[in-house]
VEXDREN-2710 file (C-alpha; in Angstrom, 1 decimal):
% VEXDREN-2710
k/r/px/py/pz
1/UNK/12.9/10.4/20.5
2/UNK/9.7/9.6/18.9
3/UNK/9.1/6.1/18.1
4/UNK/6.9/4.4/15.1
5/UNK/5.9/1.1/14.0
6/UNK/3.5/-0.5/11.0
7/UNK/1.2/-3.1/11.1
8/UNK/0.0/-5.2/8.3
9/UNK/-1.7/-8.6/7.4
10/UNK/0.1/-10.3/5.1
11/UNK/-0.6/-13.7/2.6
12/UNK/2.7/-14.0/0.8
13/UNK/5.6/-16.5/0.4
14/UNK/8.0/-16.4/3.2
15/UNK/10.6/-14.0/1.2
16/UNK/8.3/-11.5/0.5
17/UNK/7.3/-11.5/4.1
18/UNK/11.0/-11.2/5.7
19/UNK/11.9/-8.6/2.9
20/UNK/8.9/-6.3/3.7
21/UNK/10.3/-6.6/7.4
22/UNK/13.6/-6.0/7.4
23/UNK/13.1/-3.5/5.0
24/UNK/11.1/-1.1/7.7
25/UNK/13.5/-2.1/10.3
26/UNK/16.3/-0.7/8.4
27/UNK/14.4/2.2/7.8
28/UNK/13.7/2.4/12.1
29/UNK/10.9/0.9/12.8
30/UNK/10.6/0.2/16.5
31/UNK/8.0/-2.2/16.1
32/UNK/6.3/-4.7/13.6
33/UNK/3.1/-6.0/14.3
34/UNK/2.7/-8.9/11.6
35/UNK/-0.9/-10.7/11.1
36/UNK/0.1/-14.1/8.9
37/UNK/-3.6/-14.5/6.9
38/UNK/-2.2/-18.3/6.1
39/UNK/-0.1/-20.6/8.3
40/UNK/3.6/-19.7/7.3
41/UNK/5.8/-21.2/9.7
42/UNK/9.3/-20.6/8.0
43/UNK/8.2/-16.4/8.2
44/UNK/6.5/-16.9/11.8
45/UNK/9.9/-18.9/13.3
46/UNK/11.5/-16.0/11.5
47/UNK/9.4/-13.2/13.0
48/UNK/9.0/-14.7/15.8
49/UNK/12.8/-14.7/16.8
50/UNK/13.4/-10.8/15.7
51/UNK/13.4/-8.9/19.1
52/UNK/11.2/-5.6/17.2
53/UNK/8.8/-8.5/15.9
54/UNK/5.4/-9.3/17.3
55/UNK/3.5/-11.7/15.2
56/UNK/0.3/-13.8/14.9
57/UNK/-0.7/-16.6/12.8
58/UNK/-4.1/-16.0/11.8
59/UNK/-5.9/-19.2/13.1
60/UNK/-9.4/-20.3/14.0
61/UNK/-8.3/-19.3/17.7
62/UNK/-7.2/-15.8/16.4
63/UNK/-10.7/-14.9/14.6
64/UNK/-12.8/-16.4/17.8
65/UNK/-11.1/-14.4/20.3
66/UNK/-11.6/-10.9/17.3
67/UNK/-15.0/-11.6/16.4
68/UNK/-16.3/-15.5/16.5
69/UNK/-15.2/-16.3/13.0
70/UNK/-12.7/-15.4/10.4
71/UNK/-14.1/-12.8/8.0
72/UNK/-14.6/-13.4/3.8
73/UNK/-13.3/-10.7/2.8
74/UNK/-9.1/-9.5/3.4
75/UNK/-10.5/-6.1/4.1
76/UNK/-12.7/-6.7/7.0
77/UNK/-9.6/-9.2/8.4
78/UNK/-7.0/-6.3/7.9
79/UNK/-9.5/-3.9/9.7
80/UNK/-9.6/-6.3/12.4
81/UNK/-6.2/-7.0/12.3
82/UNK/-4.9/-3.6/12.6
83/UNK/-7.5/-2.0/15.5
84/UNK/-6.4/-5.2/17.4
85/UNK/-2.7/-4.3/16.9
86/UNK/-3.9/-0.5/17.8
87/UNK/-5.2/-1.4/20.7
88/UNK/-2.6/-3.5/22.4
89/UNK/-0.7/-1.3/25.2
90/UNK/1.2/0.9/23.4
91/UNK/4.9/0.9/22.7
92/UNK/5.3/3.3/19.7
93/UNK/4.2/7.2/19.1
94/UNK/3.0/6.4/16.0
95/UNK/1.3/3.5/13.6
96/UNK/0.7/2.7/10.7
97/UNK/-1.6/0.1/8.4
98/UNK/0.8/-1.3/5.5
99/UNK/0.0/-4.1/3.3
100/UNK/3.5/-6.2/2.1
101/UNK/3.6/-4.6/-0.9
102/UNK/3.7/-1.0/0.4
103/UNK/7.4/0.5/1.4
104/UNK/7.9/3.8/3.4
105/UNK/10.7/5.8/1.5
106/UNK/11.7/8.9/3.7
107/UNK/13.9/11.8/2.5
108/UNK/15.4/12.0/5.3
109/UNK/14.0/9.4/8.0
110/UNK/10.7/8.4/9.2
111/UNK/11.2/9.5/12.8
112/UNK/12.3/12.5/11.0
113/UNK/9.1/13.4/9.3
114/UNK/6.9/12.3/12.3
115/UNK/8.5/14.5/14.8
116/UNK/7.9/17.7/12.4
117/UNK/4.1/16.6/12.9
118/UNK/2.4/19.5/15.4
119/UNK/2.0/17.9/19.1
120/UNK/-2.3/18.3/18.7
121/UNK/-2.4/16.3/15.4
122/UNK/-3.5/12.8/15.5
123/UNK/-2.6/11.3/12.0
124/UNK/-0.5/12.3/9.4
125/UNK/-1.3/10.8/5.5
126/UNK/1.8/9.4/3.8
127/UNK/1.0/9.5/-0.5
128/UNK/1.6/7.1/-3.1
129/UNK/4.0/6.5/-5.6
130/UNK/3.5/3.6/-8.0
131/UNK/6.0/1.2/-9.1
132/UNK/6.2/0.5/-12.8
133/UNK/5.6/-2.9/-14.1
134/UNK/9.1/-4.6/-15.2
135/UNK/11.5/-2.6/-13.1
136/UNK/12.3/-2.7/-9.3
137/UNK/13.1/1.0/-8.6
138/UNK/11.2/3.6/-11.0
139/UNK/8.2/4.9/-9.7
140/UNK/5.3/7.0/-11.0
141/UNK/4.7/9.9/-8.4
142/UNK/1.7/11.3/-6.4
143/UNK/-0.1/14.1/-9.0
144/UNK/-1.7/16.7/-6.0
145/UNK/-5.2/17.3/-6.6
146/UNK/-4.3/20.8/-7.3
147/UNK/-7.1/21.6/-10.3
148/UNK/-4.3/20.2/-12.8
149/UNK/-4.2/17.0/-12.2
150/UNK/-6.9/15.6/-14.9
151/UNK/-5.1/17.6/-17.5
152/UNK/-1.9/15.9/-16.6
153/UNK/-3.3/12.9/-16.5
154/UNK/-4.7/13.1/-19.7
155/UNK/-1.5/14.0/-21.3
156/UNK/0.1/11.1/-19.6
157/UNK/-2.0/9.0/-20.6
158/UNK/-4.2/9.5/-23.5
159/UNK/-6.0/6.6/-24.5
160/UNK/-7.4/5.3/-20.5
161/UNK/-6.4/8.4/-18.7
162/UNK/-9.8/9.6/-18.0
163/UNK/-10.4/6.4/-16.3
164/UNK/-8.0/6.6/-13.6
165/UNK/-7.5/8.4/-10.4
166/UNK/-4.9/10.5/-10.3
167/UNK/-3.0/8.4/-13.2
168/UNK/-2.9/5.5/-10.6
169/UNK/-4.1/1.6/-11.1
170/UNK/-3.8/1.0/-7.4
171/UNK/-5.1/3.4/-4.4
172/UNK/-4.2/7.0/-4.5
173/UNK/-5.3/7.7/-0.7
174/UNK/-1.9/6.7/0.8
175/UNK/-1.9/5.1/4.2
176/UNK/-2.1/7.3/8.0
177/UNK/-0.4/7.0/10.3
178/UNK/-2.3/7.3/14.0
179/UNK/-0.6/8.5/16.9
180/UNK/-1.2/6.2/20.0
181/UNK/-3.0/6.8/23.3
182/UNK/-6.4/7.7/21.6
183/UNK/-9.7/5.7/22.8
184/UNK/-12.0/3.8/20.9
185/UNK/-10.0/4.2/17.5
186/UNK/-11.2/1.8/14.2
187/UNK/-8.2/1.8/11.8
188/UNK/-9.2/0.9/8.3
189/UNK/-7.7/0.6/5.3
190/UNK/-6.7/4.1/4.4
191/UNK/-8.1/6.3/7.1
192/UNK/-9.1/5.6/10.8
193/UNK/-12.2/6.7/13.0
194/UNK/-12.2/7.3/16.5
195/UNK/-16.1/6.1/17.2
196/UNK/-18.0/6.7/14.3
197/UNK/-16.2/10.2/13.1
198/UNK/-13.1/9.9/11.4
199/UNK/-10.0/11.6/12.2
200/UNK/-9.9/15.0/11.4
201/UNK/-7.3/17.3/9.9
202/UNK/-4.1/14.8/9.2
203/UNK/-1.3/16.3/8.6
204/UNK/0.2/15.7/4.9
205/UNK/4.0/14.0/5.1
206/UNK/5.3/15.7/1.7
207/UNK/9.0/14.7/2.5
208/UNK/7.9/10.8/2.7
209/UNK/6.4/8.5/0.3
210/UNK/4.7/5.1/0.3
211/UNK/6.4/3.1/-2.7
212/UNK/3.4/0.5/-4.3
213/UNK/4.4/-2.3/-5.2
214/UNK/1.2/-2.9/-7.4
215/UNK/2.3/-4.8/-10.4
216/UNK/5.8/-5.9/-10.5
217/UNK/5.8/-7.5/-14.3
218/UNK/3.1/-8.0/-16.6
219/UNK/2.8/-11.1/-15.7
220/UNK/2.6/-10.5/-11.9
221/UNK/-0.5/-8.2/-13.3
222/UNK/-2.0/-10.5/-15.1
223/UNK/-2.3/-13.3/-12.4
224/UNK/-3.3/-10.9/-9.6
225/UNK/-5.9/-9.9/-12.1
226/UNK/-8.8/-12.2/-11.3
227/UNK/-8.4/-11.7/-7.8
228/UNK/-8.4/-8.1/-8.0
229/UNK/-11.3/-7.9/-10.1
230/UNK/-13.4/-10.1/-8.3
231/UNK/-12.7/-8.9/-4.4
232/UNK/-9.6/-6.5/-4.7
233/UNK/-8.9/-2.9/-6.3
234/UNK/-10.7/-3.2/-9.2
235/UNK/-13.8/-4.4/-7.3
236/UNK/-17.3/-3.8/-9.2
237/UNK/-18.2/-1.0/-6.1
238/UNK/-15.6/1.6/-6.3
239/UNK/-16.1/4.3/-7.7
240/UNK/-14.9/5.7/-11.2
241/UNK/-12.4/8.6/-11.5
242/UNK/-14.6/10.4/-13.9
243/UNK/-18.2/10.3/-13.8
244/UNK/-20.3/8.0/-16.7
245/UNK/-22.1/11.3/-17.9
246/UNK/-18.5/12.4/-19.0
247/UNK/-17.6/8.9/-20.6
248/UNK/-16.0/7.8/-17.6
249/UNK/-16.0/3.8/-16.4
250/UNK/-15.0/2.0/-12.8
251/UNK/-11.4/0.0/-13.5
252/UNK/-13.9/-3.4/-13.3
253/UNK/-16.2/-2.0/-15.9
254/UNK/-13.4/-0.9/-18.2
255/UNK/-11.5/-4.3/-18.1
256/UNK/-14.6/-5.9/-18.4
257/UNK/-15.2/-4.1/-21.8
258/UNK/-11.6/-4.4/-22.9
259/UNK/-12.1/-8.4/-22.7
260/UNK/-15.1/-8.6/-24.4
261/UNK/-14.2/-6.3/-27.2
262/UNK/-10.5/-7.0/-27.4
263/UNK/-9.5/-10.1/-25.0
264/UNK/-6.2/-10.3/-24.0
265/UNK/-4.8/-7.7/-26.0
266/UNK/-6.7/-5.2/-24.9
267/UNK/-5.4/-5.4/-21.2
268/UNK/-2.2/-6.1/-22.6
269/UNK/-2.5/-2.1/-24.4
270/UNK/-3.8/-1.0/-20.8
271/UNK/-0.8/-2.6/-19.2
272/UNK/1.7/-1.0/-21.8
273/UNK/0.6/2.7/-21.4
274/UNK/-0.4/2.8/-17.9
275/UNK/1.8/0.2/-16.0
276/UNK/4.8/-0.9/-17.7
277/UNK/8.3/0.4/-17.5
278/UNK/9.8/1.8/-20.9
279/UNK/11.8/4.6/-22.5
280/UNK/8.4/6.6/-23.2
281/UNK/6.4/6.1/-20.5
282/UNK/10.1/7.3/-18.2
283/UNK/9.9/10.2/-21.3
284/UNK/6.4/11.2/-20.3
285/UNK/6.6/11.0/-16.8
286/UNK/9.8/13.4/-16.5
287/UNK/8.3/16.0/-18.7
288/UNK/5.5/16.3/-16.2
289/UNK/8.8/15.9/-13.1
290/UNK/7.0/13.1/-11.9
291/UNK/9.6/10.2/-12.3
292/UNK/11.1/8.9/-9.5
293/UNK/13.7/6.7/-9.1
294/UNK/14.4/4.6/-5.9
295/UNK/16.4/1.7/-4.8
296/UNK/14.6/-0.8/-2.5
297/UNK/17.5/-2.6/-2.0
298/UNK/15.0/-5.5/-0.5
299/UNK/17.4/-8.1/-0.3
300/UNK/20.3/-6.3/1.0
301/UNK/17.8/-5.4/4.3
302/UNK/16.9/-9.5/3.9
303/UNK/20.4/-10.1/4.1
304/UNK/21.1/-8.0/7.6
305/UNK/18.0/-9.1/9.8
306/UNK/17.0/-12.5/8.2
307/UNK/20.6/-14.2/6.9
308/UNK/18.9/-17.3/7.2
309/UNK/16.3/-17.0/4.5
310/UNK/18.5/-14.7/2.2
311/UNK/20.6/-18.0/1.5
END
């Protein structure tokens, strides 16, 4: 039977931690490999006791024995993180990169979709779907890049939809899973390189979905903001959706306008047509069949692997 497993460096409170877990064990994972960015000893005792768990407190030891010294920036750590986790003697077919706020929703099972993956392929691409802001189980879903998907997005959005990528805020890439056994593999954020070439050809898992967790509430936005604007998605270097000679702007660029011109209400429109959960943005997502509705059920997988913290 094919086996999988995730890793992923996480700074989070301890619930958040033990949710993200025992969700992906419920859903089969044979093994976590958990990277703690911060010293969290009621999620590491936790962990630590769980017989599918390997975890690591990311300490002064941990980045000296990696690379000398701990790394600025949470992408180069989660890089580091995850080749390390890659590179420890196998004991899953598969693995994948996650971050805490990312949740693998099958339509059948995860084993399921891996084991329909051809024997010669070497990753397989799991795409988005992003949560709406206020609820905990309606979902905006993946729009292919299929030479309709600007129009779409445009008519989803009409006001910022030129803007973003595929009528995302967060990451439209999806997350790869690697099958194990390869030499000299990098695994980064959303892809992974085997020397300096990057894996070629990965199949596409249409029958599972990575469920983002990117802004719960507006005000879960709104304080994740700064952070994300300074060193996270919205990040002065990526790239815009649309190019500037067709009026396009990088997220950074665009909020940065929509403060100075409007302050807060401005991200406060943004929010309310792209992000947030109401009757018309459910209305305008299922004209274009891309509403999707799905039950977490976080705390009830809290409940059966970590009782103790469900309390």
């Amino acid at each position: 039977m094919t086996t999988w497993g995730l890793t992923a460096t996480i700074l989070a409170p301890t619930p958040d931690i033990l949710r993200f877990a025992a969700y992906h064990l419920d859903q089969g994972a044979h093994r976590l490999y958990i990277y703690l960015d911060a010293d969290t000893p009621d999620a590491y005792a936790a962990l630590k006791a769980h017989p599918k768990v390997r975890v690591q407190t990311c300490d002064a030891a941990h980045w000296k024995r990696l690379m000398g010294r701990r790394p600025d920036k949470h992408q180069a750590r989660q890089t580091l993180n995850a080749t390390h986790a890659y590179a420890r003697k196998a004991e899953v077919d598969w693995l994948i990169h996650m971050d805490a706020d990312e949740f693998l929703v099958p339509d059948s099972s995860v084993t399921a979709a891996l084991e329909a993956v051809p024997a010669t392929t070497t990753s397989a691409r799991i795409r988005p779907m992003e949560q709406l802001g206020g609820t905990q189980s309606a979902f905006k879903a993946f729009i292919p890049s299929d030479g309709n998907r600007r129009a779409t997005v445009s008519a989803l959005y009409p006001t910022f939809g030129k803007h973003l990528k595929g009528g995302f805020v967060s990451h439209v890439a999806g997350k790869l899973f690697v099958r194990t056994g390869l030499d000299d593999i990098t695994v980064k954020i959303h892809n992974a390189f085997q020397g300096d070439q990057m894996l070629p050809d990965a199949a596409e898992l249409t029958d599972l979905s990575l469920a983002h967790c990117h802004a719960k509430t507006w005000d879960a936005w709104r304080a994740a903001y700064g952070y994300r604007l300074d060193k996270g998605s919205y990040r002065s270097e990526l790239k815009p959706a649309t190019g500037p000679d067709k009026g396009g702007m990088t997220l950074h660029d665009l909020f940065r306008w929509l403060e100075a011109e409007q302050g807060e209400a401005g991200l406060r429109a943004f929010y309310d047509e792209v992000i947030g959960d109401s009757p018309d943005m459910r209305a305008r997502l299922t004209s274009h069949g891309l509403l999707r509705l799905v039950d977490l059920d976080l705390d009830a997988s809290l409940m059966r692997h970590f009782p103790e913290a469900a309390v």
